[in-house]
N, CA, C and O atoms as a DFTB+ gen file, in Angstrom:
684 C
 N C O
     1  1     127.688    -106.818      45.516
     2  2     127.470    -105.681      46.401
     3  2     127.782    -106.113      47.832
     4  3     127.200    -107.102      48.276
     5  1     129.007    -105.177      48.887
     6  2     129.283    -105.508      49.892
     7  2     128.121    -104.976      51.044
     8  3     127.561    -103.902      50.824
     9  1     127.906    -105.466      51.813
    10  2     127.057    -105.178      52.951
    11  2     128.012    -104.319      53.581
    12  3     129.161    -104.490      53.174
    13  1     127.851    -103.393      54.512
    14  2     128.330    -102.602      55.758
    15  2     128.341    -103.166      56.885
    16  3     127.602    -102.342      57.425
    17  1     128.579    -103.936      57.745
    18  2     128.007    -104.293      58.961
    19  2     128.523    -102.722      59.881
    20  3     129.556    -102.181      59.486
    21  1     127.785    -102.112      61.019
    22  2     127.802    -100.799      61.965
    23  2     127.442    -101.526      63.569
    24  3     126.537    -102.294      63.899
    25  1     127.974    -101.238      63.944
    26  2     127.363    -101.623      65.403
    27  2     127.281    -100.289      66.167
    28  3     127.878     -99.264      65.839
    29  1     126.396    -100.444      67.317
    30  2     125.974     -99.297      68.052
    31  2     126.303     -99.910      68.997
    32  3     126.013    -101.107      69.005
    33  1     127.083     -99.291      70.237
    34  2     127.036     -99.661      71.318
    35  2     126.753     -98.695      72.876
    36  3     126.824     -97.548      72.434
    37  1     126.526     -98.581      74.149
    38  2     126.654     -97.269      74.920
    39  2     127.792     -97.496      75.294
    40  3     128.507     -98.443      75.620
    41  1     127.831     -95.763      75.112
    42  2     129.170     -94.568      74.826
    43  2     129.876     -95.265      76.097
    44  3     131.043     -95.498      75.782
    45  1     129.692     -95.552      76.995
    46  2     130.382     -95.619      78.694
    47  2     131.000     -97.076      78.594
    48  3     131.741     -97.473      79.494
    49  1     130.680     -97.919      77.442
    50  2     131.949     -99.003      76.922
    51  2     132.997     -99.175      76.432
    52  3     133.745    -100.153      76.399
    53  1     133.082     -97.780      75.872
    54  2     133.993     -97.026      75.236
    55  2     135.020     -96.366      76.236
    56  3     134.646     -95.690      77.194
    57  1     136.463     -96.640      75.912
    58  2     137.425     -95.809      76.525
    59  2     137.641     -94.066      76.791
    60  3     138.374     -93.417      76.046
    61  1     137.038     -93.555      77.729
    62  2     138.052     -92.094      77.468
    63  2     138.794     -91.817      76.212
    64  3     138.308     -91.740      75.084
    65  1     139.825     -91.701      76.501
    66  2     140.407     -91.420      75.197
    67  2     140.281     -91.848      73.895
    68  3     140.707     -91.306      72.875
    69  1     139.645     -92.891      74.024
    70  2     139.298     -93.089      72.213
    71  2     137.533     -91.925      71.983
    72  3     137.020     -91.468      70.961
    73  1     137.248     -91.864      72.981
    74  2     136.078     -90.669      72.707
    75  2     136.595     -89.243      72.459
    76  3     135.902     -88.473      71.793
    77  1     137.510     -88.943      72.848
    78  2     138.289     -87.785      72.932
    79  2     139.096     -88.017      71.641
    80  3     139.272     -87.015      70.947
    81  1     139.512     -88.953      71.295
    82  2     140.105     -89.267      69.579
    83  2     139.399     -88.743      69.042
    84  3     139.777     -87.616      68.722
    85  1     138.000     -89.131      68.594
    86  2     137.320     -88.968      67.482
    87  2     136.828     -87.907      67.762
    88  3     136.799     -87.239      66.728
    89  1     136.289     -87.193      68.841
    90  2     136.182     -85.766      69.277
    91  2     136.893     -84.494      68.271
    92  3     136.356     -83.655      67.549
    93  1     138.366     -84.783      68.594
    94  2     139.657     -84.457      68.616
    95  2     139.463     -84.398      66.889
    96  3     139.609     -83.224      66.551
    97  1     139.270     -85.003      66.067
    98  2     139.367     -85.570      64.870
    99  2     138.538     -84.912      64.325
   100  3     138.833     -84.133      63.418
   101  1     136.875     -85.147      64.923
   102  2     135.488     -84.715      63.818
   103  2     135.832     -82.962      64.021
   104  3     135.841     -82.155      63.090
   105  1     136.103     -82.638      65.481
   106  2     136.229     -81.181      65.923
   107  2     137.453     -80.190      65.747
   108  3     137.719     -79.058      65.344
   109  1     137.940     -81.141      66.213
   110  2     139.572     -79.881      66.300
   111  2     140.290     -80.243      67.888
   112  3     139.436     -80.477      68.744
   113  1     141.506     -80.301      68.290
   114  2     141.700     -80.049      69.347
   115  2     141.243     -78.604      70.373
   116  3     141.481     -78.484      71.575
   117  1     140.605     -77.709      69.566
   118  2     140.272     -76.307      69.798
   119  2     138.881     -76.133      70.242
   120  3     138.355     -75.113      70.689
   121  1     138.308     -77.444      70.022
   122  2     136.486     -77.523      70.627
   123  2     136.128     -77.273      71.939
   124  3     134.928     -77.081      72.137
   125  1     137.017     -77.221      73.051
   126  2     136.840     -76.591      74.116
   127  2     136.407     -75.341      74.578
   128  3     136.135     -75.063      75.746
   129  1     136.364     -74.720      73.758
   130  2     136.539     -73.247      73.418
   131  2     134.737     -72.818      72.984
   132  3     134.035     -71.837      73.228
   133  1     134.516     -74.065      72.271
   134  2     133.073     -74.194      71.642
   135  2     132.027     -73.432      73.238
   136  3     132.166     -73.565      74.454
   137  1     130.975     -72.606      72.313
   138  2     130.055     -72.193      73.045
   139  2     129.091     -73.669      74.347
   140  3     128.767     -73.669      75.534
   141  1     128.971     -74.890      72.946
   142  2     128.364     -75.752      73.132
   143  2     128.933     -76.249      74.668
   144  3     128.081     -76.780      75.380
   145  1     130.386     -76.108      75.257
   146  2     130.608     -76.780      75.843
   147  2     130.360     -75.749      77.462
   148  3     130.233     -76.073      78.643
   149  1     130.379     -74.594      76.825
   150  2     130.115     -73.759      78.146
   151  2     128.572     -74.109      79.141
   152  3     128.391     -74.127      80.359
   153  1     127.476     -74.402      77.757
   154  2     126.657     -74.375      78.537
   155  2     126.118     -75.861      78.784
   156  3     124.942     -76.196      78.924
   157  1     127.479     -76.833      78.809
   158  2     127.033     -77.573      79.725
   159  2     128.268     -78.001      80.767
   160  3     128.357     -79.209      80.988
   161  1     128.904     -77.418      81.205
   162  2     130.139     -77.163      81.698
   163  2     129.457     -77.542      83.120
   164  3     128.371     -77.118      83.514
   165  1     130.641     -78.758      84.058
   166  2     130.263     -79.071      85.034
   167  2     128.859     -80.024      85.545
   168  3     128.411     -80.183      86.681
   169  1     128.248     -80.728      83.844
   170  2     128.026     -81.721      84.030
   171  2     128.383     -82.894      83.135
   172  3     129.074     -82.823      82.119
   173  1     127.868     -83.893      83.605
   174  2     128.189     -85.255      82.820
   175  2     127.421     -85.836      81.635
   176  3     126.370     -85.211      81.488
   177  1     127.524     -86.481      81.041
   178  2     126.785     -86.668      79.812
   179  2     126.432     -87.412      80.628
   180  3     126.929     -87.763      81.698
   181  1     124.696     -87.909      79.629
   182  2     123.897     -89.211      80.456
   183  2     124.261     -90.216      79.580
   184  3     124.377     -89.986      78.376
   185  1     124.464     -91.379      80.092
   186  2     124.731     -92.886      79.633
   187  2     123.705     -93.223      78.842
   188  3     123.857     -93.673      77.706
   189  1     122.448     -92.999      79.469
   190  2     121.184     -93.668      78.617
   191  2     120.912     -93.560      77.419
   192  3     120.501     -94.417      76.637
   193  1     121.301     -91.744      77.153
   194  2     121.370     -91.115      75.874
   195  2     122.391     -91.340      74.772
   196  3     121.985     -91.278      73.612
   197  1     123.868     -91.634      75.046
   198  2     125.076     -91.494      74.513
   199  2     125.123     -93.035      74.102
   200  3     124.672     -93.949      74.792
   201  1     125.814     -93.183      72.724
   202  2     126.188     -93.874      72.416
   203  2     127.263     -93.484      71.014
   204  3     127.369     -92.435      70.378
   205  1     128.130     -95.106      70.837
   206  2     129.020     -95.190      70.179
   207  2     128.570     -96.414      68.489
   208  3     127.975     -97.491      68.461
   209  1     129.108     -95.691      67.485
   210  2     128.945     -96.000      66.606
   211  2     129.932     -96.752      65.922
   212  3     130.605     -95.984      65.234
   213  1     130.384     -98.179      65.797
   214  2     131.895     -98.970      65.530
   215  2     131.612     -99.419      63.994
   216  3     130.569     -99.928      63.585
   217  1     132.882     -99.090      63.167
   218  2     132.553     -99.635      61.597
   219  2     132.768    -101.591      61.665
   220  3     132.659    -102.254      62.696
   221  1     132.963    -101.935      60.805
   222  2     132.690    -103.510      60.393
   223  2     133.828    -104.106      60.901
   224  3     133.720    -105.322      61.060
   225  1     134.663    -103.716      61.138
   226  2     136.495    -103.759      61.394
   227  2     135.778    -103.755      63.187
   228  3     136.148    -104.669      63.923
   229  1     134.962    -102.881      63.644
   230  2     134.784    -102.906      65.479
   231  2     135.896    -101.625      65.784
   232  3     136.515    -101.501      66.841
   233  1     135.981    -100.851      64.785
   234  2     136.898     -99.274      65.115
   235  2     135.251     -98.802      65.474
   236  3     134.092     -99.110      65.194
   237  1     136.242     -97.588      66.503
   238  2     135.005     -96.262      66.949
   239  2     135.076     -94.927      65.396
   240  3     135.940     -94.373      64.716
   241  1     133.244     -94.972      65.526
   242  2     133.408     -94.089      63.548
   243  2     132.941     -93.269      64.153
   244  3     133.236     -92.172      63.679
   245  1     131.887     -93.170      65.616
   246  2     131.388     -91.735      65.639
   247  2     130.875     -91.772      66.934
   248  3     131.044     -92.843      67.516
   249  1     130.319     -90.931      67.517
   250  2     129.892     -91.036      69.182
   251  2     129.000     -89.765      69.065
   252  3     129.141     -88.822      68.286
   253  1     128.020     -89.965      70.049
   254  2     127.097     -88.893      70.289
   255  2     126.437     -89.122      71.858
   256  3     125.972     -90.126      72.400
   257  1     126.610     -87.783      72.300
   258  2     126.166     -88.248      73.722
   259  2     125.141     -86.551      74.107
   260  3     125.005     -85.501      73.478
   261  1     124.852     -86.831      74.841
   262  2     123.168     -86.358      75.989
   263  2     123.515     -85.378      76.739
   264  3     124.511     -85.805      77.323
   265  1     123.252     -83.983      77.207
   266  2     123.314     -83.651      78.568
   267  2     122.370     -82.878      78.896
   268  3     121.565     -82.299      78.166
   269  1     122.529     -82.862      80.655
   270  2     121.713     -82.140      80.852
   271  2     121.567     -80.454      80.916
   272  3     122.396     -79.724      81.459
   273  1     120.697     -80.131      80.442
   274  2     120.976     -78.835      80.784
   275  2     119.713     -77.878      80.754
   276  3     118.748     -78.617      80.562
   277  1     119.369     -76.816      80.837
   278  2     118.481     -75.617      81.441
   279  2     118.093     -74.477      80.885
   280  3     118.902     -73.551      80.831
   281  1     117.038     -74.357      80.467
   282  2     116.653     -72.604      79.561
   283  2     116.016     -72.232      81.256
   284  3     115.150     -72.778      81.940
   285  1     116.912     -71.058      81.488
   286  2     116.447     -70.521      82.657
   287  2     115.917     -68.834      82.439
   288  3     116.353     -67.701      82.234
   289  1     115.228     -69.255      82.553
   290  2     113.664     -67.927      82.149
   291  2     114.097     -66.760      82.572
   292  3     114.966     -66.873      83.437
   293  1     113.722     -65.295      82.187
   294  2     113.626     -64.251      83.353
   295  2     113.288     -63.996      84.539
   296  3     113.562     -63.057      85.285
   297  1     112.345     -65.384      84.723
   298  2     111.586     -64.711      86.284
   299  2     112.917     -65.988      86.866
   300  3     112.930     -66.221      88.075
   301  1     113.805     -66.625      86.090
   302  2     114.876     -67.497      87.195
   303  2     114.351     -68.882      87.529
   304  3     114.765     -69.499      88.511
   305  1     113.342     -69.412      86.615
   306  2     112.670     -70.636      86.668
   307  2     113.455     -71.485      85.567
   308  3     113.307     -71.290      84.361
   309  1     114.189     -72.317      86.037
   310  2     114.599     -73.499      84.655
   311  2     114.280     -74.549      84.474
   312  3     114.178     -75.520      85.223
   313  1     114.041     -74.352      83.087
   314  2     113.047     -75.541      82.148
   315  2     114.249     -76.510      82.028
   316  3     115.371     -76.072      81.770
   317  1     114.016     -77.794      82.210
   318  2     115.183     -79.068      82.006
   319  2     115.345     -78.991      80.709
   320  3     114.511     -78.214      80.245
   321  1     116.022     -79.429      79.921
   322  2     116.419     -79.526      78.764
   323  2     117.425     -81.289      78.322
   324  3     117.668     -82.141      79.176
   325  1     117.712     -81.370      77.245
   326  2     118.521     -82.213      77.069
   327  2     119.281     -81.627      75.755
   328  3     118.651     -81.318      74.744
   329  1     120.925     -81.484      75.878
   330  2     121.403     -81.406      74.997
   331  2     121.785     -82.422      74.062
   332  3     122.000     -83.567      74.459
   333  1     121.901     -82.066      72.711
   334  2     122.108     -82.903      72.007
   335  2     124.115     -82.627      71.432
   336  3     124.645     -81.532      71.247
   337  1     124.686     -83.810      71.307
   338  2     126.125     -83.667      71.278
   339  2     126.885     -83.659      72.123
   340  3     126.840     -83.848      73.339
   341  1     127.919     -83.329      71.131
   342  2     128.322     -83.257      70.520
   343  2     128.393     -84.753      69.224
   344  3     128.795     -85.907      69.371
   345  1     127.815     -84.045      68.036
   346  2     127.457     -85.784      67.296
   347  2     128.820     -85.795      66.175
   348  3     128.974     -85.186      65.116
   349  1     129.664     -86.711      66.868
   350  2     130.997     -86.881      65.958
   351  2     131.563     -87.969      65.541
   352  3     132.070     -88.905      66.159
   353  1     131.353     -87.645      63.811
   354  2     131.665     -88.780      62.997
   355  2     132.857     -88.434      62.509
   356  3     133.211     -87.263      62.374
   357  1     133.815     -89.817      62.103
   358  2     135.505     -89.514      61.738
   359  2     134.899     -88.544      60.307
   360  3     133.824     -88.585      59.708
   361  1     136.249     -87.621      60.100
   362  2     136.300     -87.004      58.906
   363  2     135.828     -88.101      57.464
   364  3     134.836     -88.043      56.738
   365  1     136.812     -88.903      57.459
   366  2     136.697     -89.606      56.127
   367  2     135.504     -90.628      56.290
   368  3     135.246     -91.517      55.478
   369  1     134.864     -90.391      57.374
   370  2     133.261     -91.106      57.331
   371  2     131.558     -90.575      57.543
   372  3     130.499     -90.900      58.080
   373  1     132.297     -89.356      56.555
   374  2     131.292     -88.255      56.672
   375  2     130.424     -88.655      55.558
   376  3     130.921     -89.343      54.666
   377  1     128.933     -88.239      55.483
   378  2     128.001     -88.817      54.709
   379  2     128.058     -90.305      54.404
   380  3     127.969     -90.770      53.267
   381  1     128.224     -91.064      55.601
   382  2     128.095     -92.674      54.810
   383  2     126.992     -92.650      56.093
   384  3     127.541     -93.399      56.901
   385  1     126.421     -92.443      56.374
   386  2     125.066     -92.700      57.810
   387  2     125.188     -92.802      58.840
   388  3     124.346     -93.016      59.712
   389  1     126.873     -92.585      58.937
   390  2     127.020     -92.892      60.784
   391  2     126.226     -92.344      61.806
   392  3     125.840     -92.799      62.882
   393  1     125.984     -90.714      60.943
   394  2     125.506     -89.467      61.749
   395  2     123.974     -89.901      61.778
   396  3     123.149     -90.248      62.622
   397  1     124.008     -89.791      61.032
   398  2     121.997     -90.525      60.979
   399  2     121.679     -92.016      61.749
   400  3     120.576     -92.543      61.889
   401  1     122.694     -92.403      62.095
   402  2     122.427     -93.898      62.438
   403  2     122.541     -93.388      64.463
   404  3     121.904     -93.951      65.353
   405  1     123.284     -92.512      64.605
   406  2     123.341     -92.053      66.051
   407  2     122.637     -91.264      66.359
   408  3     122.596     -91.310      67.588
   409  1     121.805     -90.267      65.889
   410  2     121.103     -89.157      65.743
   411  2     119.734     -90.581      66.121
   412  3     119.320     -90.661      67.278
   413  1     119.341     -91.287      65.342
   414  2     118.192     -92.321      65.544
   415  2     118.263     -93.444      66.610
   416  3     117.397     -94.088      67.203
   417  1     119.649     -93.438      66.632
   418  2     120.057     -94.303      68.643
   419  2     119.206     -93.526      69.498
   420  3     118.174     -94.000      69.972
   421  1     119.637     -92.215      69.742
   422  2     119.312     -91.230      70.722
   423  2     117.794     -90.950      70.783
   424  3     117.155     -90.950      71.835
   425  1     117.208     -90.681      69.402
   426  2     115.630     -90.430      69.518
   427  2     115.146     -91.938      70.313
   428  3     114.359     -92.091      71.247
   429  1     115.759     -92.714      69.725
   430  2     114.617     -93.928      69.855
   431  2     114.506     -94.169      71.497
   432  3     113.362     -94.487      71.822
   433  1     115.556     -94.075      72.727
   434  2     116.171     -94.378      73.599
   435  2     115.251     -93.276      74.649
   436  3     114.959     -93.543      75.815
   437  1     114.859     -91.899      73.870
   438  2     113.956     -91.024      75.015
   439  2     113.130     -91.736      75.371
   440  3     112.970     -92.833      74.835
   441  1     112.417     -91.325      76.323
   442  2     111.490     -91.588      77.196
   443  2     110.082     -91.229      76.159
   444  3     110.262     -90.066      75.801
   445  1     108.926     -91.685      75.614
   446  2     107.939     -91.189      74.926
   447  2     107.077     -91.005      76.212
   448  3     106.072     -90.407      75.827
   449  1     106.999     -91.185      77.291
   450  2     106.034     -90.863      78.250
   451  2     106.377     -89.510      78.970
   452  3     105.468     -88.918      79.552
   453  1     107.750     -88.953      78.955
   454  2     108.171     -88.280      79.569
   455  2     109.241     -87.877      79.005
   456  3     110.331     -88.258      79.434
   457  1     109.094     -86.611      77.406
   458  2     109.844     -86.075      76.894
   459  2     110.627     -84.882      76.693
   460  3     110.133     -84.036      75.948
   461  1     112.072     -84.582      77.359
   462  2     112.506     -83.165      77.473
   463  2     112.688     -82.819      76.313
   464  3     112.665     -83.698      75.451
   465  1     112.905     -81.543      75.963
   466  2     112.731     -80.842      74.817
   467  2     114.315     -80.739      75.099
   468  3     114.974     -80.533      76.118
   469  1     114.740     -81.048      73.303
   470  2     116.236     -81.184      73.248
   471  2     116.727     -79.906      72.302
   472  3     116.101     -79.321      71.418
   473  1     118.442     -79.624      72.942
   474  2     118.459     -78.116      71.999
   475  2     120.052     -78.851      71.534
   476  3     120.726     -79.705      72.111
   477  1     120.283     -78.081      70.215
   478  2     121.596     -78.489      69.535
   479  2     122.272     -77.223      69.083
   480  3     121.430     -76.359      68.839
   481  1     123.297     -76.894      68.923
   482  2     123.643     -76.164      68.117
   483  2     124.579     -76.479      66.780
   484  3     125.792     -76.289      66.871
   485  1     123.876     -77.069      65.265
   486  2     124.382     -77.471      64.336
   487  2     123.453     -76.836      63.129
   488  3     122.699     -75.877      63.297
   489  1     123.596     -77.378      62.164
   490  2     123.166     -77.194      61.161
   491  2     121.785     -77.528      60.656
   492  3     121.469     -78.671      60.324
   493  1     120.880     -76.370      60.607
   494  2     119.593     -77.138      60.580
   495  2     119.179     -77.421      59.174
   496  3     118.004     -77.787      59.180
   497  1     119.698     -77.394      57.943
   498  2     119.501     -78.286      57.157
   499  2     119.890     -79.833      57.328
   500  3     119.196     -80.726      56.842
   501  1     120.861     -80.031      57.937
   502  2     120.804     -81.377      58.293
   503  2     120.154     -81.807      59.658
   504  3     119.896     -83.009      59.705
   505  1     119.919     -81.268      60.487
   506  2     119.093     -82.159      61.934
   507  2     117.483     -81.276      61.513
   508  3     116.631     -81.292      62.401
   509  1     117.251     -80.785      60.614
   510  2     115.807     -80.479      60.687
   511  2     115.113     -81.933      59.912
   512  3     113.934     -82.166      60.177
   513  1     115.784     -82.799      59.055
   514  2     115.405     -84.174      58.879
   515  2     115.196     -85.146      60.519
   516  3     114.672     -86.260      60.529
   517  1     115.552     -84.671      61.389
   518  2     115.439     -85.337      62.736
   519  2     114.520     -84.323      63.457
   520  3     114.603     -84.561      64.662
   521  1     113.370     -82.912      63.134
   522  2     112.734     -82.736      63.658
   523  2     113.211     -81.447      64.615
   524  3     112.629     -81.115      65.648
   525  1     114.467     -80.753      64.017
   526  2     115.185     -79.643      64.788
   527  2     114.598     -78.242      64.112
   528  3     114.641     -78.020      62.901
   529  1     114.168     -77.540      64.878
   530  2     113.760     -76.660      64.134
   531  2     114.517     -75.409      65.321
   532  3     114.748     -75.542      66.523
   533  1     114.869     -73.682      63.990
   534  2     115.533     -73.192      64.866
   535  2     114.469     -72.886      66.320
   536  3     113.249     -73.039      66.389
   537  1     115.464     -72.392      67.435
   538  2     114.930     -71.959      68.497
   539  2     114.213     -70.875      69.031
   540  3     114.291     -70.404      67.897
   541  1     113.433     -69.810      69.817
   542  2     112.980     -68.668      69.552
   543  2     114.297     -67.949      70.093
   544  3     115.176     -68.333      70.864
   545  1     114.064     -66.565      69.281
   546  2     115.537     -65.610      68.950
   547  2     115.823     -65.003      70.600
   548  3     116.875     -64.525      71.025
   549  1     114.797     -65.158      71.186
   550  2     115.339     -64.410      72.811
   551  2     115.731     -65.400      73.844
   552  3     115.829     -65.133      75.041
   553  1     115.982     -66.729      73.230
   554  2     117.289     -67.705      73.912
   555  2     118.206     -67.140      73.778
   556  3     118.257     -66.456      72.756
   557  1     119.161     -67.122      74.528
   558  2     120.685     -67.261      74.392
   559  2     121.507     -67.988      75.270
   560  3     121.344     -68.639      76.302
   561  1     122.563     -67.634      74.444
   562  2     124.139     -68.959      75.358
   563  2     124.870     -67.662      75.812
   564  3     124.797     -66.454      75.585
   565  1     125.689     -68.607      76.645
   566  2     127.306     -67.996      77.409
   567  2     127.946     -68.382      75.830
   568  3     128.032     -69.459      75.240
   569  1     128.306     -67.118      75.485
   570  2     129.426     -66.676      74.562
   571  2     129.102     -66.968      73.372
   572  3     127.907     -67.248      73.277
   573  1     129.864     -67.033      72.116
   574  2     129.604     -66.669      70.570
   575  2     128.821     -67.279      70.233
   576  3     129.085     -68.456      70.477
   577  1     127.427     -67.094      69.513
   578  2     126.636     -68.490      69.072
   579  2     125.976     -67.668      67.761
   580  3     126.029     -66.443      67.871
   581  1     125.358     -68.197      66.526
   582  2     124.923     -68.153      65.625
   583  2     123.231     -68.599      66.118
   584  3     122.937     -69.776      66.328
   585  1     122.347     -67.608      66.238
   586  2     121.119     -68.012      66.531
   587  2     120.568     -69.007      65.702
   588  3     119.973     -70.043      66.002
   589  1     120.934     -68.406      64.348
   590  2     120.012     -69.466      63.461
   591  2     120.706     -70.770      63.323
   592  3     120.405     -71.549      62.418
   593  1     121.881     -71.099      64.438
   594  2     122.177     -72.542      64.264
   595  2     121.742     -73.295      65.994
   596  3     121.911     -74.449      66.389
   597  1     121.163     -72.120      66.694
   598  2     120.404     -72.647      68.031
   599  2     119.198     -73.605      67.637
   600  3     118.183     -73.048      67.220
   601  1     119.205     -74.346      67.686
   602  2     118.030     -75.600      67.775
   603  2     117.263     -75.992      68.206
   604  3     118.017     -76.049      69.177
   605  1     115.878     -76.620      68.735
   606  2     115.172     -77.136      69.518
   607  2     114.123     -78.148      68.936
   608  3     113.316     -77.834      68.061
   609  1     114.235     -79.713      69.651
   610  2     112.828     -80.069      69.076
   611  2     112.162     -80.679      70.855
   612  3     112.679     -80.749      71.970
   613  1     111.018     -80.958      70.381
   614  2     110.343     -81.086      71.500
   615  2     108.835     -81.640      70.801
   616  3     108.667     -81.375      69.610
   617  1     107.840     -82.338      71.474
   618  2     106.684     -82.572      71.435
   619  2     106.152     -81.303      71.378
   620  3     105.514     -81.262      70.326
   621  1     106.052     -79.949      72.108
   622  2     105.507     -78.904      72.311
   623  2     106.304     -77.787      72.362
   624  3     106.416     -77.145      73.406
   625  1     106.834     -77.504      71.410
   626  2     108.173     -76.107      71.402
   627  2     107.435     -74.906      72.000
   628  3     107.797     -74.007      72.759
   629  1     106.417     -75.165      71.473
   630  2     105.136     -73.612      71.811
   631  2     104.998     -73.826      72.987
   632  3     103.933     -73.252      73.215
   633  1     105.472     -74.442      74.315
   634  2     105.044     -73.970      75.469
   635  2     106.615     -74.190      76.621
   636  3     106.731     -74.508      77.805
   637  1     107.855     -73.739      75.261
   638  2     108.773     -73.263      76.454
   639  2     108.898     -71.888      76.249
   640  3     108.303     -71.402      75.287
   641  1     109.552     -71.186      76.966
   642  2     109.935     -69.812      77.394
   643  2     110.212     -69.082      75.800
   644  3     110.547     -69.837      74.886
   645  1     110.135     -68.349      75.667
   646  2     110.160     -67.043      74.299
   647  2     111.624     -67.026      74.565
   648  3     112.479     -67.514      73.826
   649  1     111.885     -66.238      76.026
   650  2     113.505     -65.996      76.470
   651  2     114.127     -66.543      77.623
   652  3     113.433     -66.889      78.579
   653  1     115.415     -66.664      77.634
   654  2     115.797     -67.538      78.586
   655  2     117.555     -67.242      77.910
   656  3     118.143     -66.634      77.016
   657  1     117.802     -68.175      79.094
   658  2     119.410     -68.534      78.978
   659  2     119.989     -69.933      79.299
   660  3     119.647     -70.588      80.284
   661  1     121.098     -70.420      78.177
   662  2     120.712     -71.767      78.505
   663  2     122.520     -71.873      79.376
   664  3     123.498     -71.181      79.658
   665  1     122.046     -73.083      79.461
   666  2     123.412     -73.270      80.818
   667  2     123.219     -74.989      81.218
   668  3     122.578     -75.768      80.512
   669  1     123.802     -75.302      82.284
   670  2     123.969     -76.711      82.952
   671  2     122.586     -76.941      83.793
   672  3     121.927     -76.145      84.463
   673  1     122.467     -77.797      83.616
   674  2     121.107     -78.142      84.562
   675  2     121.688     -78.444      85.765
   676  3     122.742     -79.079      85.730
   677  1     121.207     -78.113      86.865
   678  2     121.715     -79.322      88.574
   679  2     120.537     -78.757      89.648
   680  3     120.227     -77.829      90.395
   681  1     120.011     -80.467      88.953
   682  2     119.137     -80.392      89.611
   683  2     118.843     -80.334      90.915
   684  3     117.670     -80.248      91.281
């Protein structure tokens, strides 16, 4: 029986364009377009959060990175947030744990003294094993989104906003 060796490393060691490869690859060249990216449009992923996932060979298999961003209430008050993603593993290295192995980079790496409530938009049979549960229905995004694939986990889901709109955080 062969072992796997995986290394994890942060995402910001990683080249540009080889992040945009596997982007490009898990997504489509057409992911721009994605709702996900509107509402965090005009900021930067955080370093602390993001990281890169390399197979045994030291190739990039998957990347997942952090941002910031904002459920901004009716009365115009915004709650910080942290997005989760885009979490992208190569096609032909789908279900071998990459995704689970970066998904558990990122939890472990928050802050436990000081935890933002993180929102995704994926599949919650698979990130509800990481504690994603859907979001309340009077969130919404800038442009097409599937509510029941809006996400949120948090220490205390019960004490953000019912409704809101989510977007870029700047602070």
């Amino acid at each position: 029986m062969s072992v796997t060796t995986r290394t994890l490393i942060p995402l910001e060691a990683v080249e540009p364009a080889m992040i945009e490869q596997v982007l490009d690859r898990a997504f489509g060249t057409d992911r721009h377009g994605r709702t996900a990216y509107t509402i965090r449009e005009g900021t930067d992923w955080l370093p602390a959060l993001s990281f890169a996932a390399l197979d045994e060979d030291g190739m990039l298999a998957g990347t997942i990175q952090a941002w910031p961003v904002a459920l901004t209430d009716p009365q115009g008050r915004a709650h910080p947030m942290i997005m989760v993603g885009p979490v992208a593993v190569l096609p032909e290295l789908h279900d071998t744990g990459y995704g689970r192995m970066l998904m558990a980079a990122q939890s472990s790496a928050l802050d436990p003294e000081a935890p933002l409530p993180q929102v995704l938009i994926g599949d919650e049979p698979y990130y509800a094993k990481f504690g994603f549960v859907e979001a309340p229905r009077g969130w919404h995004c800038p442009g097409p989104w599937d509510p029941a694939r809006l996400l949120v986990r948090g220490a205390e889901p019960a004490i953000l906003p019912q409704e809101g709109m989510l977007g870029p955080w700047r602070a």
